[in-house]
N, C-alpha and C positions, 0 to 999 in steps of 0.2 A: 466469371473469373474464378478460377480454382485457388483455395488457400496458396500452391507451388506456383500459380503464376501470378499470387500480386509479391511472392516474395518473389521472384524474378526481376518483376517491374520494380520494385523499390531496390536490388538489389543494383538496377541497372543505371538508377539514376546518383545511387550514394557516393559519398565521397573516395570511398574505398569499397572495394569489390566483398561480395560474398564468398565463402568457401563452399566447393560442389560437394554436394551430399551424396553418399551412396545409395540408389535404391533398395539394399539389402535391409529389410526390418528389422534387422539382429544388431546393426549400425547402432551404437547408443545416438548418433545424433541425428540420423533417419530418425530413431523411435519416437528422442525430444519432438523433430519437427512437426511428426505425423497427429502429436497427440496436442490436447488443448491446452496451451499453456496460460494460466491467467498470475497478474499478481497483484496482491489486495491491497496495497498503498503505493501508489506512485504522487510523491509532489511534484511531481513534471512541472504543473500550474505554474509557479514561481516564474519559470524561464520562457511563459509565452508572456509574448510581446515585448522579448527584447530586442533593441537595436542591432540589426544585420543577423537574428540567430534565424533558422529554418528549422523548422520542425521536422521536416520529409526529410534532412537529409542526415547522413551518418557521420556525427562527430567523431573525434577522437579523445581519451584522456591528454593527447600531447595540445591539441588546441582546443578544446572547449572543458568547464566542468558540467556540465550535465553528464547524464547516465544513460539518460532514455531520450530516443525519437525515434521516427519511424523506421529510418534506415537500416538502427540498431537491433529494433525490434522483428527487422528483417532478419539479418542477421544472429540474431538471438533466438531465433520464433519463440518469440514472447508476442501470442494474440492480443494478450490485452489485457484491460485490469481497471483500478478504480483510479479514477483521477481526483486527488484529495481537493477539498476547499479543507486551507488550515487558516484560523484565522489565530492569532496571539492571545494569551491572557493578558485583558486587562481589568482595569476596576470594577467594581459589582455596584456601578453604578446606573442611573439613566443615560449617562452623556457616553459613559463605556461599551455599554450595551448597545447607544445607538450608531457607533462609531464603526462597533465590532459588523453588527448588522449591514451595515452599508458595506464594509470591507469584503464581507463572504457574498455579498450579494456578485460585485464587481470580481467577485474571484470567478463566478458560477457563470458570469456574462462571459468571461477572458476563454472559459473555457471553449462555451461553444463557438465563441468566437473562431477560434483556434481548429478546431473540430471544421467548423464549415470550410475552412480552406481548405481542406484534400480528401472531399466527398467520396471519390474513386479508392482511398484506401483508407481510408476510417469512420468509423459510425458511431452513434453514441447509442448505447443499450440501458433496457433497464429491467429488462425480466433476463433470468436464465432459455429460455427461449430465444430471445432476439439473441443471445452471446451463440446459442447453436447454430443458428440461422446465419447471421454474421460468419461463424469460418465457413459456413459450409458455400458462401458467397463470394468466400475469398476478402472478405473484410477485416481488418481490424478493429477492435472491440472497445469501445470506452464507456465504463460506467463511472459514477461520480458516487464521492462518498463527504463526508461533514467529520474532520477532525477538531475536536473540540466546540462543543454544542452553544459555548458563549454565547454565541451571535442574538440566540433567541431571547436572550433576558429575562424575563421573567413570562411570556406569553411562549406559550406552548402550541398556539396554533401556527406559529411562521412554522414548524419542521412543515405542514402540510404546503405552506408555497415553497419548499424546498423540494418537497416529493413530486410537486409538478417542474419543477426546474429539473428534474431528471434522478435526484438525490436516493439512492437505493441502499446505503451504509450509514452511520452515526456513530460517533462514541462520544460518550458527555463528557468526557473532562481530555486535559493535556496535563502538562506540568507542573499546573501551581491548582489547587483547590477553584472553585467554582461556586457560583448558586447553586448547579445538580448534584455534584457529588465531592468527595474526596480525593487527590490526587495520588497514586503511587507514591510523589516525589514533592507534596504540597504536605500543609497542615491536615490533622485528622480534624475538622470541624464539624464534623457532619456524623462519621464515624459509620461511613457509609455511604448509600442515598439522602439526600435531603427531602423535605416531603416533596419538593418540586421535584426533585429526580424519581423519584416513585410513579407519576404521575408519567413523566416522561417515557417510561420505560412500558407504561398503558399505552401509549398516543404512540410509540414506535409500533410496539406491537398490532396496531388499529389499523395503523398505515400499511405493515405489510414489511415493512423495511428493516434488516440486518440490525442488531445493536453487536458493537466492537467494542469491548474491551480494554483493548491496549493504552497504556497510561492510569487504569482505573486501579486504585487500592487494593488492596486484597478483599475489604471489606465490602469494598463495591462488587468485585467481583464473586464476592459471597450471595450477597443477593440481586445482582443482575439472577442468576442463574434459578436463586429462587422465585421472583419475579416473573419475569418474562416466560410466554408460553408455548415460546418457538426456541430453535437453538443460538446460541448467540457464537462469537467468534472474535479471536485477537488477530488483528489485522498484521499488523508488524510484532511481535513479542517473541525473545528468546527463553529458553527454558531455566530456570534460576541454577540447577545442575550444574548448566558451565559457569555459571557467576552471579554470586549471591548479589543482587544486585534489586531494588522495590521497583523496576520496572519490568523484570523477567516472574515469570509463572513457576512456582513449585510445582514438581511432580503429583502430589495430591490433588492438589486443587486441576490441574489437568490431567487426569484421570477422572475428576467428579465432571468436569468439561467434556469428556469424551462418551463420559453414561449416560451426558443429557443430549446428546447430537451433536456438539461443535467441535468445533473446529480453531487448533492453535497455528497461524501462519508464521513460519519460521523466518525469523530476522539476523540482518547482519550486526546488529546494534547490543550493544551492552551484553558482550560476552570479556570485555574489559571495560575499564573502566575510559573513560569517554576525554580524549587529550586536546584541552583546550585552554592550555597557559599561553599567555604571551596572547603575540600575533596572531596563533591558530585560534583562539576564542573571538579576535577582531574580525579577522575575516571570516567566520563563521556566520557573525553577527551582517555584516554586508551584503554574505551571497543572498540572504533572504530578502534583499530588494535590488537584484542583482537585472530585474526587469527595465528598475527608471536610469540605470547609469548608459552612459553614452559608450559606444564600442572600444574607443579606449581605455574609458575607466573598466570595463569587463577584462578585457585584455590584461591589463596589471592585474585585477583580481586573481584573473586565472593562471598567471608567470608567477605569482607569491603561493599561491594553493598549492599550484604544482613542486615547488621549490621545498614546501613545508612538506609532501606527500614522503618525499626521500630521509628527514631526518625527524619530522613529528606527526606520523600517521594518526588516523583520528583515531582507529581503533589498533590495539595490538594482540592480532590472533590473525590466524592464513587459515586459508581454504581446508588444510586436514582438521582440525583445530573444529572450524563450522560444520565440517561433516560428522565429528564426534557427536557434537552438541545435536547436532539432526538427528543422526541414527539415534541417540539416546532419547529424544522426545518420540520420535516413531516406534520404538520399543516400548513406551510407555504411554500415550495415546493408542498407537495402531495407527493403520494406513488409510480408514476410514475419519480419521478426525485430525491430519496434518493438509497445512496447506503452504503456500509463500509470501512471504512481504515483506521484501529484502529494507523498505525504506530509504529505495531509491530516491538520489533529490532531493532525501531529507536527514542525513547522515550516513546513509549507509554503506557497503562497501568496504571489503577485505582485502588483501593480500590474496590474490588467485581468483578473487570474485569484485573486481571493481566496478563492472558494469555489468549490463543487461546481455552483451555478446557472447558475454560467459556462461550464461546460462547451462547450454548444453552439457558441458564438464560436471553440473549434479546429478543429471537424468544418467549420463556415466556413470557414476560414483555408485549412485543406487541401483543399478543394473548389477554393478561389479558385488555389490552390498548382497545379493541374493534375492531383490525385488523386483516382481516379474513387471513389464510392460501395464497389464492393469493396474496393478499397487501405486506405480509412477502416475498415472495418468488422474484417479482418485485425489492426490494429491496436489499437479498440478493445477486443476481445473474442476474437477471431480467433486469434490467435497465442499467449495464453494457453490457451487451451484445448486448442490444440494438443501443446502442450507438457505439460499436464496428462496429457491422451491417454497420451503417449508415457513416462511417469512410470508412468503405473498399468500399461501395456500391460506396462512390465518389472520390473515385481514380482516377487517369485519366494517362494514360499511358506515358513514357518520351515522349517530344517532342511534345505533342498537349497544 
């Protein structure tokens, strides 16, 4: 099966039909399709195993809040990307730790779970290899990655049964401080790495596995980069440029990101500031177990989401707005060390970019911008992979 005929075949079962592509390679949405499109944070996870939802088929924003399924990602030619285990900050306890553990365990199980139901059009990857292999089979792609490293508690040896559960990504911290590190958007404790995050940042390195950025302090991300001896990458991060904001990346600091090999993945998140008064913070808080409610109570969820979309968007900026902040990070990284992560599933989502079908309107945008086909493609897929490469290539076996 050729990557154009499982998007055929998914096209033909979705809820709503595909749009025909021209064969012309000059087609900005030919070029989108033709070329790899990967993106480095999908929370998709959350929404397997809900009551009555389908993976394979193609929602809409009028009836469902998810972003991403198969359908869409037909529709989108979006190949594929990292499927997160996010697990919560909680206590820097034993009982938190052991809570958290069990939690990312059963995220990692949901996954493949979910995976082994539509073997005919998705796989799960975990070298840059099997991602080339995969389209060139006409597959869709899933790699898994670890938002927020909690789970491990103070043993460092569980990331290794994460690495055999398929786990190819990491980043030590989320939103609030941690045992490993410092948060962006937490207390400075640490005021950086902790000795345990130091340590971790060897044992990622050992493994072979991506260390991610995104959420980690400045200070953290001052010495991930000195640390670590592969290149590292921010999964979902906007550039601070468009908005000064301790979750987005200064210019400096990605440039020193771009001399060392990585890679900044451009997000739809915190180019404003984040609207979640009222209601819109309640149901925020819901959809993140939007898996145990019964089809009804999703259904209200998603008539009140949609309701709030019209008069308190989560984020306020449109698609020209995302494409400044883009084009200004690609001018200042280069086309060699941009990638994507929209943080679909997990807040993401603009005015002009609400879902994954949308896609193709950037691979546009940057056509029109004056970037050739290769530049785009570097980007989509390209520099991920790369970096992956350069992650496995310095593994180094237990015990040396």
């Amino acid at each position: 099966m050729t990557k154009r005929t499982l998007i055929a075949a998914l096209c033909a079962t979705a809820l709503t039909g595909c749009a025909s592509v021209p064969a012309d390679n000059l087609d900005p949405v030919a070029v989108h399709r033709d070329l790899l499109v990967l993106d480095t944070h999908l929370d998709t996870p959350l929404n397997f195993g809900r009551e009555g939802w389908d993976f394979s088929q193609a929602h809409t924003e009028a009836n469902d809040i998810a972003q991403v399924d198969l359908g869409r990602m037909a529709k989108g030619y979006l190949d594929g990307g990292f499927f997160v285990i996010y697990t919560e900050q909680g206590p820097l306890t034993a009982k938190g730790y052991g809570d958290a553990l069990a939690f990312a365990r059963t995220r990692s199980d949901t996954i493949d779970r979910e995976l082994a139901k539509f073997p005919d059009l998705i796989r799960p990857a975990t070298t840059a290899a099997d991602a080339e292999r995969l389209t060139a089979e006409g597959k869709l792609i899933a790699f898994k990655s670890i938002e927020n490293s909690y789970p491990l508690g103070n043993d460092l040896g569980l990331l290794k049964e994460f690495y055999d559960r398929g786990v190819r990504m990491a980043g030590p911290v989320h939103s609030s401080t941690n045992q490993l590190a410092d948060s962006s958007t937490g207390e400075a404790k640490w005021n950086g790495l902790s000795p345990l995050g130091r340590q971790w940042v060897e044992e990622m390195n050992r493994l072979g596995m991506v260390i991610d950025a995104s959420h980690a302090s400045d200070a953290v991300f001052d010495q991930l980069l000195e640390l670590s001896r592969t290149p590292i990458i921010l999964s979902h991060t906007s550039p601070r440029w468009a908005y000064d904001h301790p979750r987005n990346l200064d210019d400096a600091r990605i440039r020193k990101l771009a001399a060392q090999g990585g890679a900044i993945c451009m997000s739809t998140i915190f180019m404003s500031e984040i609207n979640l008064d009222g209601e819109r913070g309640e149901l925020f808080d819901q959809y993140e177990d939007i898996a145990s409610m019964s089809a009804a109570e999703q259904r209200e969820l998603i008539r009140k989401w949609r309701a709030l979309d019209k008069t308190q968007p989560l984020w306020d900026i449109d698609l020209d707005r995302y494409m400044e902040a883009l084009l200004h990070m690609i001018d200042v990284a280069g086309v060699d060390h941009v990638c994507f992560g929209a943080d679909w599933d997990g807040g993401g989502g603009i005015e002009g970019l609400m879902e994954i079908s949308s896609l193709p309107v950037v691979t546009g945008r940057l056509l029109e911008a004056g970037y050739s086909r290769a530049d785009v493609g570097k980007m989509t897929g390209g520099n991920v992979l790369r970096i992956m490469r350069a992650a496995q290539a310095g593994a180094k076996p237990s015990g040396s």
